[in-house]
MMTF fields as JSON, N, C-alpha, C and O atoms, coordinates in Angstrom:
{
  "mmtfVersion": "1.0.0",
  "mmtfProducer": "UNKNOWN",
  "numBonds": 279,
  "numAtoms": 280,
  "numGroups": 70,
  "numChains": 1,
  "numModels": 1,
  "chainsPerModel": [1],
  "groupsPerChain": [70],
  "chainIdList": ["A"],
  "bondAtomList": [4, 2, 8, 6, 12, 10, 16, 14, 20, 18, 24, 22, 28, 26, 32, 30, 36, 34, 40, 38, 44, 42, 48, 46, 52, 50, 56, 54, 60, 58, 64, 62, 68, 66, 72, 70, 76, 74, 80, 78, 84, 82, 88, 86, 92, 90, 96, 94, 100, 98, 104, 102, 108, 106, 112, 110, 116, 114, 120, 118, 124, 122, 128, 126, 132, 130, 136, 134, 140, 138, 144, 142, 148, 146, 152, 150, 156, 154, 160, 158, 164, 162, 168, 166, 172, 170, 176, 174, 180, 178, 184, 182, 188, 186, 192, 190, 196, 194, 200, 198, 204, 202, 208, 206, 212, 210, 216, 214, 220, 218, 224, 222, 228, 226, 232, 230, 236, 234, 240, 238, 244, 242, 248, 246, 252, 250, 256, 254, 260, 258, 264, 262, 268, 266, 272, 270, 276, 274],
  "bondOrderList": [1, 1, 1, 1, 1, 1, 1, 1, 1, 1, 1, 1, 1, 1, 1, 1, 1, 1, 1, 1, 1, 1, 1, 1, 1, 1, 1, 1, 1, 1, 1, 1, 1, 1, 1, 1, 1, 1, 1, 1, 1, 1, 1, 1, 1, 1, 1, 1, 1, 1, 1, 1, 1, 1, 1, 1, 1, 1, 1, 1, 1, 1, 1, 1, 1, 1, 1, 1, 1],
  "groupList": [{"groupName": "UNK", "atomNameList": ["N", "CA", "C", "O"], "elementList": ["N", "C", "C", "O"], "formalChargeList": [0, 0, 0, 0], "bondAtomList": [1, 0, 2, 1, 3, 2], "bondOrderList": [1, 1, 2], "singleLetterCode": "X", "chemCompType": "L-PEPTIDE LINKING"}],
  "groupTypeList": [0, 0, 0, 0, 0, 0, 0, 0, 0, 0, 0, 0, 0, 0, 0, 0, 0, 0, 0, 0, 0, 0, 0, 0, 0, 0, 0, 0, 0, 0, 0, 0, 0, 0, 0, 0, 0, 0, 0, 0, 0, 0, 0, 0, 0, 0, 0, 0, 0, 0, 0, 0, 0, 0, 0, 0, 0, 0, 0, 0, 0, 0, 0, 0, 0, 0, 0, 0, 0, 0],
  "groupIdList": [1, 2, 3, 4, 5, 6, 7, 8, 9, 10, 11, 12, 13, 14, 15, 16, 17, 18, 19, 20, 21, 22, 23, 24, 25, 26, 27, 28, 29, 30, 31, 32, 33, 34, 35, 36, 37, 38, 39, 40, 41, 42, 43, 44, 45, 46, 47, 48, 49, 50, 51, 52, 53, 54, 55, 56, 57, 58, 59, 60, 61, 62, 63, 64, 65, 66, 67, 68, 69, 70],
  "secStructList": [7, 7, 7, 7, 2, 2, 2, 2, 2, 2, 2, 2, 2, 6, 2, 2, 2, 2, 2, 2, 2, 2, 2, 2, 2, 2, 2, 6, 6, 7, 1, 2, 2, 2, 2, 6, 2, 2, 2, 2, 6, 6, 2, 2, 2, 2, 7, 7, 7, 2, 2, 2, 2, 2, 2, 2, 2, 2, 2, 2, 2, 2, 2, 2, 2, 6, 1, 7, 7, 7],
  "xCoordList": [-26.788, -26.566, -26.254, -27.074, -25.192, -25.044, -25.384, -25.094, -25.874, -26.116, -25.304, -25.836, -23.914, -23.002, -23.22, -23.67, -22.928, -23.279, -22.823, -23.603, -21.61, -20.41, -21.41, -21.536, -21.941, -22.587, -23.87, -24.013, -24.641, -26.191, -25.928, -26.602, -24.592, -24.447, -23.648, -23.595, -23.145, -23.046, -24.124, -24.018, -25.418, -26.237, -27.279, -28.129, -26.781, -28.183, -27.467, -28.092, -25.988, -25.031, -25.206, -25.494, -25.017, -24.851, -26.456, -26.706, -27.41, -29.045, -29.415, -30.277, -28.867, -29.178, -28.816, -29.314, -27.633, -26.538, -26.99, -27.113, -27.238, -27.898, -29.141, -29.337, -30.342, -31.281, -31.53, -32.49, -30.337, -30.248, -29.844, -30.502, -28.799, -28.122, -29.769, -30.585, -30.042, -31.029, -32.038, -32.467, -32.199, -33.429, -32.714, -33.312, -31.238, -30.637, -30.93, -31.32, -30.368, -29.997, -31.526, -31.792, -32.59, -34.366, -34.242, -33.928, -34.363, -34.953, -33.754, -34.11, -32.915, -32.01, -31.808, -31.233, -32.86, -32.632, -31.715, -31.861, -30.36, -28.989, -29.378, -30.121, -28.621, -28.668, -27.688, -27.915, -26.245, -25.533, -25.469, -25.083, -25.916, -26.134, -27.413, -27.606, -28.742, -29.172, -28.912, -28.563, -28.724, -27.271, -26.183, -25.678, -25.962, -24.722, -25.851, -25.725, -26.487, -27.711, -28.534, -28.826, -28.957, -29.615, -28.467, -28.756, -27.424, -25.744, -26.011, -26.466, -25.649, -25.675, -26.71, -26.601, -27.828, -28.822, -29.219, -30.27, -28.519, -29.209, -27.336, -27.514, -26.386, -25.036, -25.22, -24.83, -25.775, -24.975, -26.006, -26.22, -27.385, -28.016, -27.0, -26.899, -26.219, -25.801, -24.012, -23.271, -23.544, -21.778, -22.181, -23.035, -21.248, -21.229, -19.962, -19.954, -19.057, -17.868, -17.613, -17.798, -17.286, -17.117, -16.088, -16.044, -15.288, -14.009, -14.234, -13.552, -14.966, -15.653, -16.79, -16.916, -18.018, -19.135, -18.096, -18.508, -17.267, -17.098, -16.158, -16.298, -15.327, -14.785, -15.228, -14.666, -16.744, -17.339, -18.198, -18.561, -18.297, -19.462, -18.521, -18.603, -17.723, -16.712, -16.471, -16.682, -15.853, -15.507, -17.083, -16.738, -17.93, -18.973, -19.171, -19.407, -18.905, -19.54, -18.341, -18.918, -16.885, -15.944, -16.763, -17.602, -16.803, -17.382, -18.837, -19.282, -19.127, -20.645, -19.995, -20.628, -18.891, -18.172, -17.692, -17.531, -17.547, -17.116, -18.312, -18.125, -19.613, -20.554, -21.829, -22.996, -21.238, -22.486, -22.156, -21.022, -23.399, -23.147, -23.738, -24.41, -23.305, -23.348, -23.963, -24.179],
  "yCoordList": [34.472, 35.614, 36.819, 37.075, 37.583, 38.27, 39.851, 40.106, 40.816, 42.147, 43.048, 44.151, 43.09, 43.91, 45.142, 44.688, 46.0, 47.348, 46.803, 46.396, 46.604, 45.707, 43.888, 43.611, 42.975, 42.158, 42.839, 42.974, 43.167, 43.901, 44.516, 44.097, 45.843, 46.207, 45.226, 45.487, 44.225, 43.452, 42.203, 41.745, 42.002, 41.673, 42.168, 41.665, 43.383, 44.212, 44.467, 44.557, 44.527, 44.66, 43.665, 43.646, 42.462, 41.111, 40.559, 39.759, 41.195, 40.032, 41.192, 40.975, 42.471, 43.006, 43.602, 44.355, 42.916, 42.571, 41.198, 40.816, 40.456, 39.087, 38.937, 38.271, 39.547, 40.319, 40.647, 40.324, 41.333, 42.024, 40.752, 40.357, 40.206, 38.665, 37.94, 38.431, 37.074, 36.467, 36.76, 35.955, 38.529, 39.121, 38.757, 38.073, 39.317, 39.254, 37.645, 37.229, 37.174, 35.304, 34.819, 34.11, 35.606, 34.91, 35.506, 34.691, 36.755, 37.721, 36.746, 36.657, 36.279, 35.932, 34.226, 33.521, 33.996, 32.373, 31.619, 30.475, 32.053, 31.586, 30.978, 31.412, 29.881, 29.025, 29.897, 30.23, 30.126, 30.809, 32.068, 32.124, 32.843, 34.342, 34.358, 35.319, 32.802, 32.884, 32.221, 32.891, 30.913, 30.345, 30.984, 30.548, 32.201, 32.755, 34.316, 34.679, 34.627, 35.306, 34.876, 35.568, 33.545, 33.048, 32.714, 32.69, 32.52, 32.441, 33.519, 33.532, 34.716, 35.983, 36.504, 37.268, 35.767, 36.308, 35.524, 35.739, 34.584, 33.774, 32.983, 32.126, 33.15, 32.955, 34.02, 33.54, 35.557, 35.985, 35.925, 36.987, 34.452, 34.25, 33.23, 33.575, 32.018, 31.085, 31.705, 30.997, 32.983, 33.302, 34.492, 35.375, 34.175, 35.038, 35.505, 36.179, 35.442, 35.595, 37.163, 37.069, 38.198, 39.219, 39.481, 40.065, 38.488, 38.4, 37.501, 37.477, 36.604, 35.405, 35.623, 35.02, 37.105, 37.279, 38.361, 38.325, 38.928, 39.906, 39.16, 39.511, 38.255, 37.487, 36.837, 36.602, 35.85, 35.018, 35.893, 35.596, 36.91, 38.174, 38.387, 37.926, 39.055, 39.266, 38.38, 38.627, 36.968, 36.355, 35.558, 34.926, 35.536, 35.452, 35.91, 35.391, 37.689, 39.205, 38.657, 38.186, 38.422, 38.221, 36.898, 37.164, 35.792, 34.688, 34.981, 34.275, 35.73, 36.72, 37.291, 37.322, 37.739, 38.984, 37.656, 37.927, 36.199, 35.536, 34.847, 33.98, 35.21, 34.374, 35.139, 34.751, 36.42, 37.717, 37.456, 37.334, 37.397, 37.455, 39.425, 40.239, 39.503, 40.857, 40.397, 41.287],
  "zCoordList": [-10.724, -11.591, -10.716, -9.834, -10.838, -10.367, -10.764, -11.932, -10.104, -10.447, -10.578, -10.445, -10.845, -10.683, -12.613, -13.665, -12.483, -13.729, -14.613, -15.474, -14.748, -16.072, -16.544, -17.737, -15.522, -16.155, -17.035, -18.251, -16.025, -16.732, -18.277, -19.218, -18.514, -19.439, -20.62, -21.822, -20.05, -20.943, -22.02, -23.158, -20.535, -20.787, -21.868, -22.603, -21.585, -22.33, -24.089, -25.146, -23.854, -25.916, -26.551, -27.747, -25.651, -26.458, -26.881, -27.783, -26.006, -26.579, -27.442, -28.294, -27.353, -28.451, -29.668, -30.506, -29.438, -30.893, -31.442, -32.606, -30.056, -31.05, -31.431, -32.447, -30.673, -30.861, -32.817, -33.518, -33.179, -34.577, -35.415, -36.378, -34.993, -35.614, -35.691, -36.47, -35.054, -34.952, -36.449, -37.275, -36.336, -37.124, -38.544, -39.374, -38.804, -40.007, -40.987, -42.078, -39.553, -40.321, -40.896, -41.867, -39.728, -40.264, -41.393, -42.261, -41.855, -43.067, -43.979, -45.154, -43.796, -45.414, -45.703, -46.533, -44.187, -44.037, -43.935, -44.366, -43.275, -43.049, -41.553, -40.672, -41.638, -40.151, -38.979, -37.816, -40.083, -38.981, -37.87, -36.702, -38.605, -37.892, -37.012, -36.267, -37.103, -35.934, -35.343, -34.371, -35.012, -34.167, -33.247, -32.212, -33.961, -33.573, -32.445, -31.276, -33.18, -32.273, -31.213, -30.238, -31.455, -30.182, -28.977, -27.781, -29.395, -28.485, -27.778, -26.635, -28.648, -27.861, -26.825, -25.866, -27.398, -26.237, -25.332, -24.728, -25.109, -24.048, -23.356, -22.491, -23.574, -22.582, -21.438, -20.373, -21.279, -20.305, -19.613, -19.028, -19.259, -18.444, -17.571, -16.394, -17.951, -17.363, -17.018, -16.335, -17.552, -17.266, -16.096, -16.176, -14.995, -14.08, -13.85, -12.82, -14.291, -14.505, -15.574, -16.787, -15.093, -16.099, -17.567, -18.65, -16.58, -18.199, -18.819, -19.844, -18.697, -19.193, -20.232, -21.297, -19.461, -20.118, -21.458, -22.618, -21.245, -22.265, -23.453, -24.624, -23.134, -23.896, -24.378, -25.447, -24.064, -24.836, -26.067, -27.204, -25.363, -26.586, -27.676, -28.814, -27.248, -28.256, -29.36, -30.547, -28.691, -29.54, -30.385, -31.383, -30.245, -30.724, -32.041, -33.132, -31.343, -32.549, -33.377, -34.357, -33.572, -34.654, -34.978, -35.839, -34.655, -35.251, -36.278, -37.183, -35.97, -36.397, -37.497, -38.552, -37.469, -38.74, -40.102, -41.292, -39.441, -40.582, -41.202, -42.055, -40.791, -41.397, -41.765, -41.82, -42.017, -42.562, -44.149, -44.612, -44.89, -46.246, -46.835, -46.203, -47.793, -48.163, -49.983, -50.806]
}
């Protein structure tokens, strides 16, 4: 794992964007949004790669945008 500012701050948007996912999907009992939350918070332990860690978040948070119910 590397320490560089751009991983860490990526580390710290995504477990706590999924962090929130995670909380959403428990409180409404949907499989997906914690699935898609426990993703987020636990990939940018094993990606060391920076265009890798921000592209996998990303495409995550849109995958996250198709499986929020309202």
């Amino acid at each position: 794992m590397h320490f560089n500012p751009y991983n860490l701050l990526a580390g710290f948007v995504f477990g706590t964007l999924g962090w929130g996912a995670f909380s959403y999907g428990r409180k409404l009992e949907l499989w997906q949004p914690r699935a898609i939350g426990l993703a987020l918070m636990l990939y940018p332990y094993f990606t060391d790669n920076s265009w890798l860690l921000w592209g996998a978040g990303a495409g995550l948070l849109v995958l996250l945008g198709f499986y929020h119910h309202e």
